[in-house]
C-alpha positions in Angstrom: 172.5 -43.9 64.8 170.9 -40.9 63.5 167.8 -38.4 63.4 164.3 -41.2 63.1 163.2 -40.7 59.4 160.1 -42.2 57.8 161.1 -44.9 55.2 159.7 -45.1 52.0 159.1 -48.7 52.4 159.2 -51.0 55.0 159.8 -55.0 54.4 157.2 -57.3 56.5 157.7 -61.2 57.0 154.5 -63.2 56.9 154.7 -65.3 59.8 156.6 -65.4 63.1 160.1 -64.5 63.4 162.1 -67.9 62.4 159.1 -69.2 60.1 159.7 -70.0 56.5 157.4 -67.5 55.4 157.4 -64.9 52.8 158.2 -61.2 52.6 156.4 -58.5 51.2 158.2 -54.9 50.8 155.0 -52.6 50.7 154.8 -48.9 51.4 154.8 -47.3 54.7 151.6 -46.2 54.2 150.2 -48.9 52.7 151.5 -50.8 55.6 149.8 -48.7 58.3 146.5 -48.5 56.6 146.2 -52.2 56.5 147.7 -52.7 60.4 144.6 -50.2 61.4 142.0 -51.4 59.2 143.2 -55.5 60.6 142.9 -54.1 64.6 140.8 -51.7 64.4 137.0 -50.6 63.9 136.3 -47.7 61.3 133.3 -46.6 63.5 135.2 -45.9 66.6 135.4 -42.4 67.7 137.7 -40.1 65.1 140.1 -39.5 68.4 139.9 -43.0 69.1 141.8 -44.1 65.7 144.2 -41.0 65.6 145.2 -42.5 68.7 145.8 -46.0 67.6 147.6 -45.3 64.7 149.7 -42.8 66.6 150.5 -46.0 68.4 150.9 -48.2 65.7 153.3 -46.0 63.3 155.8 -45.5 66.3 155.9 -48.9 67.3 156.5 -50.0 63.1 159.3 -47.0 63.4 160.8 -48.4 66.1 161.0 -52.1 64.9 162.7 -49.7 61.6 164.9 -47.6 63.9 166.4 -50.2 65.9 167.1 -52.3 63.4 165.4 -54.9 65.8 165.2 -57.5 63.4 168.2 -56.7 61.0 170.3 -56.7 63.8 169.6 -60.2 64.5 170.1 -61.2 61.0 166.9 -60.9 59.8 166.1 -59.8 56.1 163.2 -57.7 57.2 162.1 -55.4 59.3 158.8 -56.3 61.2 156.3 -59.3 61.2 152.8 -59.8 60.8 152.7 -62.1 64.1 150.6 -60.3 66.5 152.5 -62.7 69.3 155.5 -60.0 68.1 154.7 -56.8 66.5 151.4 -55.8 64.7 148.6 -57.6 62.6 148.9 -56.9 58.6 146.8 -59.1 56.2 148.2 -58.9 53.0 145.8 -57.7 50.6 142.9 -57.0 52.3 140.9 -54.3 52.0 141.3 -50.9 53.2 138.5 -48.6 55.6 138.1 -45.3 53.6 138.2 -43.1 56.8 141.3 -45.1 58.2 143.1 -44.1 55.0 142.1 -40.7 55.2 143.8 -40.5 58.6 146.8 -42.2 57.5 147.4 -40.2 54.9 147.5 -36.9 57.4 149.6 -38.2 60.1 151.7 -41.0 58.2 154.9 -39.1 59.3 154.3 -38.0 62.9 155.4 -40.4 65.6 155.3 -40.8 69.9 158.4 -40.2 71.2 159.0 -40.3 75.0 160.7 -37.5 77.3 164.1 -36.1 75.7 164.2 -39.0 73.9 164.8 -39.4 70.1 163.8 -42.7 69.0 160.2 -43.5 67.9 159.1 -44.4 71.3 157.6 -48.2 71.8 154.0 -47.9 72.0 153.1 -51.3 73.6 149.4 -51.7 73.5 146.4 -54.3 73.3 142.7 -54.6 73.3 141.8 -54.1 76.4 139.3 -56.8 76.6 141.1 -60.3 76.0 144.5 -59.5 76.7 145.9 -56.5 78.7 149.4 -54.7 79.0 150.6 -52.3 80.7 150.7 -49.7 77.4 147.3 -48.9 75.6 144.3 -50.2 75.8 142.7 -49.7 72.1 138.9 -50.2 73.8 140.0 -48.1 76.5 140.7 -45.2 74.1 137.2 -45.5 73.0 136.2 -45.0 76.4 138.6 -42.0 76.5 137.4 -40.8 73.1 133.7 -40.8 74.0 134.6 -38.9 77.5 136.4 -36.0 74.8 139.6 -36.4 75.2 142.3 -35.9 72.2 144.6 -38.1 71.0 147.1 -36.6 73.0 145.8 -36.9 75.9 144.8 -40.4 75.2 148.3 -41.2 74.5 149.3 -39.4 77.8 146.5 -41.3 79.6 148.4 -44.5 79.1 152.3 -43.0 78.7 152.5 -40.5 80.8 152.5 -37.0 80.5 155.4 -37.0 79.3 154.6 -38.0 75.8 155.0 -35.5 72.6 154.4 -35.7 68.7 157.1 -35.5 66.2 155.3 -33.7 63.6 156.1 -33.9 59.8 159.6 -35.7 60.0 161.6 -36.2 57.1 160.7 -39.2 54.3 162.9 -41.2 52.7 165.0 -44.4 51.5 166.9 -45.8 54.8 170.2 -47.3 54.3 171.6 -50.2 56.7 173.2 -48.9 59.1 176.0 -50.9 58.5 178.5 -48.6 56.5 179.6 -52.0 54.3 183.9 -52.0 54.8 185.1 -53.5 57.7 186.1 -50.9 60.4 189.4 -51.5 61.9 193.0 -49.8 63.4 193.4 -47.3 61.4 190.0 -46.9 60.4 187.9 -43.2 61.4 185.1 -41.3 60.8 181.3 -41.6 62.1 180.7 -45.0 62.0 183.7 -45.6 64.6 183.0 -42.9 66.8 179.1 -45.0 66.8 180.5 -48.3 68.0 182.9 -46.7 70.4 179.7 -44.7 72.0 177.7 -47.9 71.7 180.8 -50.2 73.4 181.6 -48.1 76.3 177.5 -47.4 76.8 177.5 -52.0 76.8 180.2 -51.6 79.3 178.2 -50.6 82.0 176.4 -53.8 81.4 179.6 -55.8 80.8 182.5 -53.9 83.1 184.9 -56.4 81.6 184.9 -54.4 78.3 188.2 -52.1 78.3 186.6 -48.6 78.8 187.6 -46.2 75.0 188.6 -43.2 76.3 188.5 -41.0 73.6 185.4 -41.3 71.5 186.3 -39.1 68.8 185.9 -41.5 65.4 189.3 -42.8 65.4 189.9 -46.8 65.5 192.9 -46.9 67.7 194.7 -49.5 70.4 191.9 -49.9 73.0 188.8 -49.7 70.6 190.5 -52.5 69.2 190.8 -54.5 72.5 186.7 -53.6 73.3 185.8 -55.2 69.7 188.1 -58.2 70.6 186.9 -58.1 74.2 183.3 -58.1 73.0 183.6 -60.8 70.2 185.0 -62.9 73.0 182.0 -62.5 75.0 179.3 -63.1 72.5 181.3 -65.7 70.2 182.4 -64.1 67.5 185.5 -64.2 65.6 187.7 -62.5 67.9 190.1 -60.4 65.1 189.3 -56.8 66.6 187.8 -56.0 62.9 184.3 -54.6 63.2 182.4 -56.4 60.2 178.7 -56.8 59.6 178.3 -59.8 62.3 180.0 -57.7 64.6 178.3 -54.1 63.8 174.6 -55.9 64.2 175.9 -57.4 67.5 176.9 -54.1 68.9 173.7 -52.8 68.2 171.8 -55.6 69.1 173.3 -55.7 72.9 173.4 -51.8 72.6 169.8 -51.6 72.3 168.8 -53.9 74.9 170.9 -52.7 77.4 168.9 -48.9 76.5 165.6 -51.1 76.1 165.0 -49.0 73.0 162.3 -51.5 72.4 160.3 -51.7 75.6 158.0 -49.3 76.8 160.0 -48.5 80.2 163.1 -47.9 78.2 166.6 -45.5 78.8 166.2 -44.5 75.7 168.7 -42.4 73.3 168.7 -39.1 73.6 169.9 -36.0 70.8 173.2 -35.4 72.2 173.7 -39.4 71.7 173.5 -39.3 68.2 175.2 -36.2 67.8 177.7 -36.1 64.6 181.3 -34.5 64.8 181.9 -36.0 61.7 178.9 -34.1 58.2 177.1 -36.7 56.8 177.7 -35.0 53.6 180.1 -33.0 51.9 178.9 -30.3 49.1 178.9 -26.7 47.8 179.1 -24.8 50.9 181.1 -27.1 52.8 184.1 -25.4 54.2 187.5 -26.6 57.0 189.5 -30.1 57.2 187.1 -32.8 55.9 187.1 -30.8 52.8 190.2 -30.5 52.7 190.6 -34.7 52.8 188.4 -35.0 50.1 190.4 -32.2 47.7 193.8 -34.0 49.1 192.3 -37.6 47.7 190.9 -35.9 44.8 194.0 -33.9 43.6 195.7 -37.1 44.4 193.6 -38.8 42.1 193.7 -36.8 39.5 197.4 -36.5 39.2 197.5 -40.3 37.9 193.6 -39.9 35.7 194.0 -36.9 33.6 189.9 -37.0 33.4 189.8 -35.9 36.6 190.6 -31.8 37.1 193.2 -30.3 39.1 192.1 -28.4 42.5 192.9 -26.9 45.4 193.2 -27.9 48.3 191.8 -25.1 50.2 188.7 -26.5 52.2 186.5 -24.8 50.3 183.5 -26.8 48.8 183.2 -24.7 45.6 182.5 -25.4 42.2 185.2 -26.5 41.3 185.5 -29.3 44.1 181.9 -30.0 42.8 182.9 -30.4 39.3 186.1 -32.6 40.7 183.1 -34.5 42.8 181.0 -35.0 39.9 184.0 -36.4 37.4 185.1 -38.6 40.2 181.2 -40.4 41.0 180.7 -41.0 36.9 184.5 -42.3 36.3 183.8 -45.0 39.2 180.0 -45.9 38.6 178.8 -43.7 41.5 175.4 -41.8 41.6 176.6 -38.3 40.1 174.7 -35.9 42.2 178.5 -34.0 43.4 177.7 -34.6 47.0 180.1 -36.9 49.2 178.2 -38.9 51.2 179.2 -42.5 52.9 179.5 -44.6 49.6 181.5 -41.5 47.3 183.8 -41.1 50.9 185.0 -44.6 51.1 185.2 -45.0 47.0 187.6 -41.6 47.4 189.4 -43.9 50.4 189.8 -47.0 47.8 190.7 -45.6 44.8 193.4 -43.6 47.0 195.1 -46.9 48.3 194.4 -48.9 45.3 196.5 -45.8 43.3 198.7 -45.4 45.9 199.9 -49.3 45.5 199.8 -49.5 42.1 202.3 -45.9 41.2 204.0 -46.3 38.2 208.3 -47.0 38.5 209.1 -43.1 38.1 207.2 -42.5 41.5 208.4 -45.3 43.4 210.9 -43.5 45.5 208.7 -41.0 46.8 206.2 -43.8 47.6 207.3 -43.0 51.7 206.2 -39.4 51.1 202.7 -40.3 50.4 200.1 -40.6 52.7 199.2 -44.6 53.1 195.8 -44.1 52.9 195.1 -44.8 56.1 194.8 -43.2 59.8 197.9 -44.2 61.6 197.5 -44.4 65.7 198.1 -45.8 68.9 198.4 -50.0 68.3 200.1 -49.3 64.6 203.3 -50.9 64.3 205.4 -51.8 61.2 207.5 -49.7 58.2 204.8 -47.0 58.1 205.0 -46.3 61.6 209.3 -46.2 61.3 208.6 -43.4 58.2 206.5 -41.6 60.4 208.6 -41.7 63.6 211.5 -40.6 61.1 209.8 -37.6 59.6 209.4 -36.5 63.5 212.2 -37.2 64.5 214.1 -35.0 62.4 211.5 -32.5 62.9 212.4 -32.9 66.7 216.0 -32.3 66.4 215.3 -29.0 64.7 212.3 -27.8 66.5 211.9 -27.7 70.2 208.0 -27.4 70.4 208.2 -31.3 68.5 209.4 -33.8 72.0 212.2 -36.3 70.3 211.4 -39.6 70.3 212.6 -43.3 69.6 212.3 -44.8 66.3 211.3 -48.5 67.3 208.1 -48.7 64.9 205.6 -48.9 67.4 203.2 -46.3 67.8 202.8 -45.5 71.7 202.2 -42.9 73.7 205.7 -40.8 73.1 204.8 -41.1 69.1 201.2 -39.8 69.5 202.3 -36.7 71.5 205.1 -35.9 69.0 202.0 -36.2 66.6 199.9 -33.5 68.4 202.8 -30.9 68.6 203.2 -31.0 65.0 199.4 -30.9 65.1 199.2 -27.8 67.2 202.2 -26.2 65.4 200.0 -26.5 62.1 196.5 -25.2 63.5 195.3 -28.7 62.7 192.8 -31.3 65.5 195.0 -32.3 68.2 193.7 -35.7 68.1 197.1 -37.5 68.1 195.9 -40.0 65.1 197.7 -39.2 61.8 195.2 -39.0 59.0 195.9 -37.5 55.2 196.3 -33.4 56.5 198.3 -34.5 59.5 200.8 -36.5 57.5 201.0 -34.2 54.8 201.8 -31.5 57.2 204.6 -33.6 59.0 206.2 -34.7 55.0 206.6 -30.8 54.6 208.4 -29.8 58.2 210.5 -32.6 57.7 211.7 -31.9 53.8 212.0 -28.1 55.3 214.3 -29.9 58.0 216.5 -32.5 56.3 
């Protein structure tokens, strides 16, 4: 869940929700000019349409930012049913003054109190039906009295109410990050459905509370996914696929009623990032530091690739390393890591990793496995691991010694964050490529 954008284009279905009708992908603006010039008059008072399309651009955005119909499986993202969202007539004409006023506040929206998402502007005509939001023929009332569209809006919203001005434009990905997020899994997306689960929890206490929201997929984020699969039938596996990531924000949203007009809303410090969307030039400190272990990794096995440092520094060199990487693996080459160049960086790391030639085999347990390693883990990675500290251990009393049973627990993680605090490195607990790396090299100075 991030920071509302405008999208470029927005996809409409011609009918009611589960009707066989047709969609039309049009552009935004294109899309709002025809929604006016359907439910509105062109010679209402100039306020009086600012007003309305104030209105009907944040409740489109919202439908967009929710995801209100994707998330329920839907291939598009608002309807032309009046009995659900707003009336657009495709290809009908356009009101010349409408357009005008379009095209100057196409990308400023309502938003509500601290609230961040493009607020739902419920509204109707006034005259046949009535709701509790706007009433369009009371805002030519309003208009004619000589009040703004601001204090229209507040008329009807409260006083509360505020403009985004000028937000950003652009293409808007799914939200779904496309792998399946599971133990072992971290970044942004998890730390999303963790916020999102324990937020449904309050609605559904039998949902095991995540403690730590902090990006990493460990023991009880697993048992919340299986927990909530179980309680809106879903294959219950603990793996956080696309059924599962729409369903999370499905429920997530309608326990926030992010689409009613008397909603909880989400507010900036719930869609705060401790995870960059994007890596480039500039970048500096331990997630560029992943990308330059991967990369180095890489590029030991693909002699196209150059050589770097790993230094956390987002130079030109890492750029270069970027670029190289993106146009070897059919990747837009732009040298910026963003979601799909981080998780081909992930794959190509494992996919290497499992596929090393003879010669390299027996230092195969010296390599990171190419994935985060936490509490739940079990198996012959988590015996490595609990090796490498337990040497370390025996030779350093800041490391606590611990059992090698290959089960990942609480005496494992805490061995984990002494190395981690030894090293100047997030004391998260959760073994990723910097932690493992910096275990591999106490334990060859031990042994």
């Amino acid at each position: 869940m991030t920071t509302p954008v405008i999208p470029n284009y927005i996809t409409v279905h011609l009918g009611s929700p589960s009707s066989s009708a047709a969609n039309v992908r049009v552009p935004f603006t294109d899309y709002i000019k025809n929604v006016a010039s359907s439910e509105i008059y062109p010679t209402w008072p100039t306020n009086a349409l600012i007003a309305n399309i104030y209105c009907q651009i944040s409740f489109a955005l919202n439908r967009v930012y929710s995801e209100y119909y994707r998330s329920r499986g839907y291939s598009f993202d608002i309807t032309n049913s009046t009995a659900y969202d707003q009336a657009y007539i495709d290809g009908r004409d356009i009101f010349t003054n409408i357009s005008q006023i379009v095209d100057n506040i196409f990308n400023n929206y309502v938003v509500k109190g601290n609230q961040i998402q493009p607020y739902f502007t419920e509204y109707c005509d006034g005259r046949s039906v009535t709701c509790d939001g706007l009433s369009q023929w009371g805002s030519v009332s309003l208009a004619n009295q000589g009040k703004t569209p601001s204090q229209i809006l507040r008329y009807y919203y409260g006083n509360d109410i505020n403009i985004v001005m000028n937000a950003p434009v652009r293409d808007i990905p799914e939200s779904y990050p496309g792998v399946l997020l599971k133990l072992g899994s971290a970044g942004e997306e998890v730390r999303t459905i963790q916020k999102e689960l324990n937020r449904i929890r309050s609605n559904y206490p039998s949902l095991t509370k995540i403690n730590e929201t902090n990006g990493i997929f460990e023991a009880s984020t697993r048992a919340a996914v299986r927990q909530f699969q179980s309680i809106f039938n879903l294959t219950v596996d603990g793996i956080v696929g696309k059924a599962t990531w729409y369903k999370i924000k499905q429920i997530y949203n309608a326990v926030k009623r992010v689409s009613e007009l008397y909603s909880e809303g989400i507010t900036i410090s719930e869609i705060e990032r401790i995870y960059s969307t994007v890596l480039k030039r500039g970048s500096r400190g331990n997630e560029v530091k992943i990308i330059q272990y991967y990369l180095a990794f890489i590029g030991y096995f693909n002699d196209r690739l150059p050589q770097i440092d790993v230094d956390g520094i987002f130079g030109e060199e890492t750029e270069n390393a970027v670029r190289t990487f993106q146009r070897q693996y059919g990747l837009t080459v732009d040298g910026i890591v963003g979601r799909s160049t981080w998780y081909a960086l992930q794959d190509v790391y494992y996919s290497t990793l499992n596929s090393l030639p003879d010669e390299y085999k027996s230092y195969s347990s010296l390599l990171y496995p190419g994935y985060t390693i936490t509490t739940g883990a079990s198996g012959n990675v988590v015996v490595q691991l609990q090796t490498f500290l337990r040497v370390i251990a025996e030779n350093n009393k800041a490391v606590p010694l611990i059992t090698v049973d290959g089960v990942y627990g609480e005496q494992t993680k805490n061995a984990v964050i002494a190395v981690q605090k030894l090293k100047g490195l997030p004391q998260n607990g959760a073994v990723g490529p910097l932690t493992w790396n910096a275990i591999v090299n106490l334990y060859n100075e031990y042994r």
